[in-house]
C-alpha positions as CSV (number, residue, x, y, z in Angstrom):
1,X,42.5,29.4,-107.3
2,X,41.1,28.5,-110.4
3,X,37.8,29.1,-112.4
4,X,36.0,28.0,-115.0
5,X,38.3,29.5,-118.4
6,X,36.5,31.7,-121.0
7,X,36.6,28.5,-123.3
8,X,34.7,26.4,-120.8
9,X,31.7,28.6,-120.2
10,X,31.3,28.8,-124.2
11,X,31.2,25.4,-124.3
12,X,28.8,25.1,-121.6
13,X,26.6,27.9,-123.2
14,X,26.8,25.8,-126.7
15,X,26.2,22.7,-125.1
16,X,23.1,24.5,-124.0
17,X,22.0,26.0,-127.1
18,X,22.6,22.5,-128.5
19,X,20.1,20.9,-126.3
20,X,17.3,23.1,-127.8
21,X,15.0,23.3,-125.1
22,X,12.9,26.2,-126.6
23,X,11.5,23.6,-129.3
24,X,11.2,20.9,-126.9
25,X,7.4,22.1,-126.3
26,X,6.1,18.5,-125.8
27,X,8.1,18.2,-122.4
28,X,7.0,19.8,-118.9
29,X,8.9,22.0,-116.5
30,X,9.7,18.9,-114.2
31,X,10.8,16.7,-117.4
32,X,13.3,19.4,-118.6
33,X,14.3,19.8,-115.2
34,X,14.7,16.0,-114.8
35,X,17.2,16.2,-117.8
36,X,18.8,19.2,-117.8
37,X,19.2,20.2,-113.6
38,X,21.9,17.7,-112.9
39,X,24.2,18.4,-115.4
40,X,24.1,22.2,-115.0
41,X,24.6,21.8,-111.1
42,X,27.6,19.9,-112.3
43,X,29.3,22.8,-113.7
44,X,28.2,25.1,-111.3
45,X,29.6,23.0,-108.3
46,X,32.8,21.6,-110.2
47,X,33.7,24.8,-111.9
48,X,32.1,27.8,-110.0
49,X,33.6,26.7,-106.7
50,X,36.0,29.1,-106.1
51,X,34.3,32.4,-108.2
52,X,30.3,31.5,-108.7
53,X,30.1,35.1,-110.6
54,X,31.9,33.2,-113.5
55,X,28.8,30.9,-113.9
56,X,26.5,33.9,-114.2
57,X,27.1,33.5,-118.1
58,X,25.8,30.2,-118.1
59,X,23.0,31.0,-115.5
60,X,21.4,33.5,-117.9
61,X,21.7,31.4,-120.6
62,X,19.6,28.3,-119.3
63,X,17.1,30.7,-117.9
64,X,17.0,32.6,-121.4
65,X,16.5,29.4,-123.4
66,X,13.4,28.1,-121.0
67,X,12.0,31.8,-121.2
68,X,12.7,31.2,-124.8
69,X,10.6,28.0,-124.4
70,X,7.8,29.0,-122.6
71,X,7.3,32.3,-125.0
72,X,7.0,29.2,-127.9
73,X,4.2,26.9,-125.4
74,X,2.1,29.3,-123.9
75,X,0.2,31.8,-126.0
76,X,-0.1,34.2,-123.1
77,X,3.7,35.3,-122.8
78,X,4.2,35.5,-127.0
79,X,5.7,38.9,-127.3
80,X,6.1,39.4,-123.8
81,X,9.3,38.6,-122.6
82,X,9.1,40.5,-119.3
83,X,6.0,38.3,-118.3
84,X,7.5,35.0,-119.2
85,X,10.9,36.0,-117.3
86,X,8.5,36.7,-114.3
87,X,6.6,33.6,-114.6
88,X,10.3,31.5,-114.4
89,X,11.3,33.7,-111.6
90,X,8.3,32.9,-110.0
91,X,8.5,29.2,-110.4
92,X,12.0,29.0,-109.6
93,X,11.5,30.4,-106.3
94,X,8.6,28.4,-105.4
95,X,10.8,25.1,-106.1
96,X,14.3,25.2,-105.4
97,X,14.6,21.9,-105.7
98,X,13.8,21.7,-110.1
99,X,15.8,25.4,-111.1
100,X,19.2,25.8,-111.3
101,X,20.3,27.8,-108.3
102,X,18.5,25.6,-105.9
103,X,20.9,24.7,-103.7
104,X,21.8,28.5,-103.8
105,X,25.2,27.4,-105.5
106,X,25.0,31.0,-107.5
């Protein structure tokens, strides 16, 4: 059985880091989700099939660049890391459907 190779995650995490979403402060939740959701369930179901521990890499770094995001936006989570990761957490379980484990694939 094969995973996703060491190469491929850093791709994915650049290909992440490439899309910037931590400056893209004029979108919403649901627009970056729009954008960004289907692609990363892509990799997840393609190459985290056989070992979905490989993907956590990935995982944290899609959930670091919205915390990332949302420490830029709202005013009330600038210097507070903890509170913003919370506040994602928090969304992500009240909609499966628009965060990146919602089908549970990790």
């Amino acid at each position: 059985m094969s995973s996703a190779s060491n190469q491929a995650k850093k791709s994915m995490r650049q290909t992440i880091r490439n899309w910037r979403i931590q400056i893209k402060l004029e979108k919403t939740l649901e627009d970056l989700s729009k954008m960004f959701i289907p692609v990363l369930r892509g990799w997840v179901n393609f190459n985290g099939r056989y070992y979905k521990a490989e993907m956590y890499s990935v995982h944290r770094r899609s959930n670091r660049a919205m915390v990332n995001g949302a420490m830029r936006k709202y005013k009330r989570f600038r210097q507070r890391c903890k509170r913003a990761l919370d506040w994602l957490a928090k969304l992500q379980s009240e909609n499966r459907k628009s965060s990146f484990n919602g089908r549970r694939t990790i």
